[in-house]
C-alpha positions as CSV (number, residue, x, y, z in Angstrom):
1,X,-0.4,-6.0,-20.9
2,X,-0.9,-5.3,-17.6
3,X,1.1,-7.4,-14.6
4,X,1.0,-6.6,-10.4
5,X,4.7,-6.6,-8.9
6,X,4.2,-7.7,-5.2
7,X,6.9,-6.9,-2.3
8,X,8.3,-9.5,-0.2
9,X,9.0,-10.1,3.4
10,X,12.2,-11.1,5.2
11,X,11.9,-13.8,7.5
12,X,14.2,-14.1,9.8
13,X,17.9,-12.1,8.3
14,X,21.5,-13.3,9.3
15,X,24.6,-12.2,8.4
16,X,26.8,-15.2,8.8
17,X,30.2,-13.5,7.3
18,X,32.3,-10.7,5.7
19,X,33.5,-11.7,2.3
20,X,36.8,-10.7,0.9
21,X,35.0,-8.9,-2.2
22,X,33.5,-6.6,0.8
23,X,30.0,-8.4,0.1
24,X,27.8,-10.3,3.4
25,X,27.0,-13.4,3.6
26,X,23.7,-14.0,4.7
27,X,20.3,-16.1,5.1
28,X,17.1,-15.4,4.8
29,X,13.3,-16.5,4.0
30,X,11.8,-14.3,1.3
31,X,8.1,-14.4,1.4
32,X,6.1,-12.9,-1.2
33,X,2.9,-10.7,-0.5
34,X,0.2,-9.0,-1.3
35,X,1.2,-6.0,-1.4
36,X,1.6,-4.9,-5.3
37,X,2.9,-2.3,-7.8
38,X,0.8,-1.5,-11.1
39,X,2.7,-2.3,-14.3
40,X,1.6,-1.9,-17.7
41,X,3.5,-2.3,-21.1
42,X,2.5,-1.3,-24.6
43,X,4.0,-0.8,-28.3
44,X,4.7,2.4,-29.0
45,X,6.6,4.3,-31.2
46,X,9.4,5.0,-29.3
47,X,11.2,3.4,-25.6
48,X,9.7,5.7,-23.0
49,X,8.8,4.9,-18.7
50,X,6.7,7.0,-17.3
51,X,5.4,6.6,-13.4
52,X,2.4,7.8,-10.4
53,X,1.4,6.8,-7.6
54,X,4.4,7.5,-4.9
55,X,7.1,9.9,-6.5
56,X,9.7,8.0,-7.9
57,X,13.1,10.6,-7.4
58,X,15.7,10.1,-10.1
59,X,16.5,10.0,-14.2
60,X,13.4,7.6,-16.2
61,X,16.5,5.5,-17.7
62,X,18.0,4.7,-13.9
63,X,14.8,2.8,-13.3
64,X,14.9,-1.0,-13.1
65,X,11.9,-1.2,-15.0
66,X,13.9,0.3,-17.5
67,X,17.3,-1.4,-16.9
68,X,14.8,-4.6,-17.2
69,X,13.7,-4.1,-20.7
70,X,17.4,-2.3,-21.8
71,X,19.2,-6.0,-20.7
72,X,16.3,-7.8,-23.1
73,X,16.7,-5.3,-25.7
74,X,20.2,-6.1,-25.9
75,X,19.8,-10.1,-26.6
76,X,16.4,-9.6,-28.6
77,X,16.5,-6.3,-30.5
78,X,12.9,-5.7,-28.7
79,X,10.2,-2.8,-30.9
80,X,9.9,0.3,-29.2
81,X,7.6,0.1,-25.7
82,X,6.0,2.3,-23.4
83,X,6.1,1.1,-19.7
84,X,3.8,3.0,-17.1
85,X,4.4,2.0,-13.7
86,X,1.8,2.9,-10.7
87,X,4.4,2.7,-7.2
88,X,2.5,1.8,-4.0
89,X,5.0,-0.6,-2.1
90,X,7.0,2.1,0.0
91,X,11.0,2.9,-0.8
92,X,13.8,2.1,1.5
93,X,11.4,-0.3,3.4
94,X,13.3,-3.4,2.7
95,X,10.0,-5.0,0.6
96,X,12.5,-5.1,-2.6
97,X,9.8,-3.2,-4.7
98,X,12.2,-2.5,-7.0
99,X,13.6,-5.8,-7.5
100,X,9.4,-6.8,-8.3
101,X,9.4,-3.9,-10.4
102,X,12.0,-5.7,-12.6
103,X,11.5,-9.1,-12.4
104,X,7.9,-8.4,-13.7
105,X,9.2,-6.7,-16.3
106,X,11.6,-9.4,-17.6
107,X,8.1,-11.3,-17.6
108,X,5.8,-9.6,-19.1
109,X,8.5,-9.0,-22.1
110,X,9.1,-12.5,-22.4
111,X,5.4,-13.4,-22.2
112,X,4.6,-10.4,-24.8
113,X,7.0,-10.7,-27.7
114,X,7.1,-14.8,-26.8
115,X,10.6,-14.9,-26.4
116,X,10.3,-18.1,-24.7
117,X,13.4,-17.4,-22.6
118,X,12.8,-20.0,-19.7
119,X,12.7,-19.4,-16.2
120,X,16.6,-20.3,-15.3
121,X,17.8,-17.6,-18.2
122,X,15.2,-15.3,-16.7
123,X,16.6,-15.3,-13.2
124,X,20.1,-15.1,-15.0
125,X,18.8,-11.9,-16.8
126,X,17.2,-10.4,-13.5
127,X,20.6,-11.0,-11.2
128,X,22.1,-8.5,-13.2
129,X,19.9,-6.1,-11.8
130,X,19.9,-7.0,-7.6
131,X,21.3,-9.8,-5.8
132,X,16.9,-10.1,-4.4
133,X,15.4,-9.5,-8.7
134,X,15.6,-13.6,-9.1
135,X,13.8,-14.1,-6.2
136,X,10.5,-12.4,-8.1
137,X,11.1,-14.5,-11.1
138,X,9.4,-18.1,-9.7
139,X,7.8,-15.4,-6.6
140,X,7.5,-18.3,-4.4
141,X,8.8,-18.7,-0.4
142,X,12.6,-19.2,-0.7
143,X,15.7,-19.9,1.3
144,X,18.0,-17.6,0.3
145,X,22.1,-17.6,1.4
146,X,25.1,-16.1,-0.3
147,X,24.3,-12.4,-1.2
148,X,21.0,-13.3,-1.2
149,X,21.0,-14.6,-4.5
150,X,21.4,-18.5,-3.8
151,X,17.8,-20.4,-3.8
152,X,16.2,-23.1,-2.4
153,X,12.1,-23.8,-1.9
154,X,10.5,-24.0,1.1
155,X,6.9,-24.9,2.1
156,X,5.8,-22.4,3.9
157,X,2.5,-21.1,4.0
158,X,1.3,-18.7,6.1
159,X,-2.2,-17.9,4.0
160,X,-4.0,-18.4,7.2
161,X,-2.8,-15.7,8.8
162,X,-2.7,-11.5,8.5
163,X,0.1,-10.3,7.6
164,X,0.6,-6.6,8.3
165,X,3.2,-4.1,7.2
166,X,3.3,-0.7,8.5
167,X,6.6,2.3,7.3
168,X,7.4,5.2,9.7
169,X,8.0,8.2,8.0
170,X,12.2,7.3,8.0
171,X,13.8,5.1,5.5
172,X,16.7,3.3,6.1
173,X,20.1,2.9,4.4
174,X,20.9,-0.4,2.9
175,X,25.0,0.8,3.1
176,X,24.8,2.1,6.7
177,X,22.9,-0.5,8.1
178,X,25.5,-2.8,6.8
179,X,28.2,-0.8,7.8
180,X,27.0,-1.4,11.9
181,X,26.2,-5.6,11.5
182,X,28.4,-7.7,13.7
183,X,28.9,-11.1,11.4
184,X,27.7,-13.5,13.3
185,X,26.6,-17.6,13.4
186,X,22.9,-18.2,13.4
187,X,21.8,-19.8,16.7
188,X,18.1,-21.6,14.5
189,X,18.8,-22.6,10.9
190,X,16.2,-20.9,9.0
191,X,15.8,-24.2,6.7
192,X,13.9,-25.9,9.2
193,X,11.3,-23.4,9.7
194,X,8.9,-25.8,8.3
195,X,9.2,-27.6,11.5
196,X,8.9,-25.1,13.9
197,X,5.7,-23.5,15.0
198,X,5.3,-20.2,14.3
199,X,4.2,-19.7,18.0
200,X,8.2,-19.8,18.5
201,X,9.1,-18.0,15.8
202,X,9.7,-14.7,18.4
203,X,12.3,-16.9,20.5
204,X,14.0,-18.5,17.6
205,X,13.6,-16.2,14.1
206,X,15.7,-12.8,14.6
207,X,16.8,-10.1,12.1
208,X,20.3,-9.4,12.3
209,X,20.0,-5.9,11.3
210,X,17.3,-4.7,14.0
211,X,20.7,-3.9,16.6
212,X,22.2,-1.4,14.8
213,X,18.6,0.3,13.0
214,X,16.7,-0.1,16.0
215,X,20.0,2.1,18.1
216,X,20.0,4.8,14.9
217,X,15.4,4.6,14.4
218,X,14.1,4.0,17.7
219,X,10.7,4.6,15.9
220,X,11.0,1.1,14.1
221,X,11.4,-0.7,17.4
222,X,8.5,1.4,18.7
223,X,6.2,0.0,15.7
224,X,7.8,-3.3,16.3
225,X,6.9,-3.1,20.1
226,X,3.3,-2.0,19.3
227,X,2.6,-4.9,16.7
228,X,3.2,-7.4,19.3
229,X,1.2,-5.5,21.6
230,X,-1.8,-5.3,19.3
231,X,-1.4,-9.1,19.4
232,X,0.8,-10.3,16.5
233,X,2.6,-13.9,16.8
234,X,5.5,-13.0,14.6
235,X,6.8,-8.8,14.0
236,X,10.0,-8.2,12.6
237,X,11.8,-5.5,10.7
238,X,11.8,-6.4,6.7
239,X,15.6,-6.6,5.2
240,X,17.6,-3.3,6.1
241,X,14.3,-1.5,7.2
242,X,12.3,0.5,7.5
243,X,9.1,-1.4,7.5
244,X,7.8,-4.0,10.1
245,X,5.5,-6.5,9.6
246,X,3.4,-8.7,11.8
247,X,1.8,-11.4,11.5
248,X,-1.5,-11.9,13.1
249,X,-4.4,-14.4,13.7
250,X,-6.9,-11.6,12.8
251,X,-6.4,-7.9,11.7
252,X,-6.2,-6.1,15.6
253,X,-8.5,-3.4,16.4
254,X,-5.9,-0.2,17.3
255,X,-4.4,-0.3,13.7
256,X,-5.8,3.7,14.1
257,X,-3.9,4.5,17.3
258,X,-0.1,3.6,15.4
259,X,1.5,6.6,14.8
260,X,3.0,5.9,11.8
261,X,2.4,7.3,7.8
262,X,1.9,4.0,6.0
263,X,0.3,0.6,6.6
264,X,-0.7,-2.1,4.3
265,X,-3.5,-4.8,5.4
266,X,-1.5,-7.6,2.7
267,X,-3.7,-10.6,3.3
């Protein structure tokens, strides 16, 4: 069985308030697209995860494709697999590639051995693994507030449009760029983007985080900058960083002239 993890995009990021466990309180839009992973699973003989694509640092068992199937194995004594995964979407970008890499897991092993877990145990199962992992479970637009791991639909569709994502060759730290947010009341309610045009989006729809990352990776606000100058509508940093995205009414011509490593035409 073979499934395509996708990454997401952060629309709009605020962090409302400090919480006594040390956690942020925040709200977001989580958009999937289509930008995807490679993931295939088959019986084998014994457990094993092997990877390509973009080098994956780190211990085969410290994977979340891994963690996925450990936390099913648990509940349903699962056979043996072998689970290959091909990485494309970037690391430290902000795209939660990881969190896709797991969720999709969870799904495919469900949908495989016919577990028939249902969808709410599913995302029950995957917020074990990040605070974002549910998010890829139903892999539609969401509202998302607490930690990021309180959900709510939203109907928005941006299929119309290009959505761009470009990574300079710096990747940011989820910890650090924590560390420098100032909590703060959002001035738009990201709720209501359904009723606001996206032409306003660039007044209204900030990311908390850009501050602080932009002050430490002036080369993000540079790619930012440069996305609105090839004509995007909407560009924003994605989460924590490091990729920007932008969203365009057609893919811009000087796509060759960015001086970055890695960019990714998603729709």
């Amino acid at each position: 069985m073979i499934s395509f993890p996708n990454a997401k995009i952060n629309i709009g990021l605020n962090i409302v308030s400090k919480r006594t466990d040390g956690y942020h309180n925040l709200e977001t839009i989580f958009y999937p697209v289509q930008l995807k992973d490679a993931l295939e699973l088959v019986e084998s003989d014994e457990t094993q995860f092997s990877a390509s694509g973009t080098k994956i640092d780190g211990k085969p068992e410290n994977n979340l494709v891994f963690k996925a199937y450990k936390i099913l194995e648990q509940d349903f004594k699962l056979p043996p697999v072998k689970l290959h995964l091909h990485k494309v979407i970037p690391f430290g970008a902000g795209l939660g590639g990881g969190s896709a890499d797991a969720a999709f897991t969870l799904k495919m092993l469900n949908e495989f051995f016919k577990l028939k877990i249902s969808t709410e145990k599913l995302e029950s199962y995957a917020s074990k693994i990040g605070a974002d992992c549910p998010f890829f479970i139903n892999n539609k637009p969401t509202f998302a507030s607490g930690i990021g791991d309180q959900f709510q639909h939203v109907s928005l569709d941006l299929s119309e449009y290009k959505i761009i994502i470009a990574k300079p060759n710096t990747s940011v730290s989820t910890p650090d760029a924590y560390r420098h947010v100032i909590p703060a009341k959002p001035e738009f309610n990201l709720r209501d983007i359904e009723q606001l045009p996206i032409e306003q989006w660039k007044i209204s729809i900030k990311n908390d985080f850009e501050t602080s990352v932009f002050q430490q990776y002036p080369e993000i606000e540079v790619l930012k900058n440069s996305f609105y100058a090839g004509g995007a509508i909407y560009a924003s940093m994605s989460g924590s960083g490091s990729a920007v995205f932008g969203i365009f009414r057609q893919i811009p011509s000087n796509l060759n002239n960015l001086d970055i490593t890695e960019i990714y035409i998603c729709q």
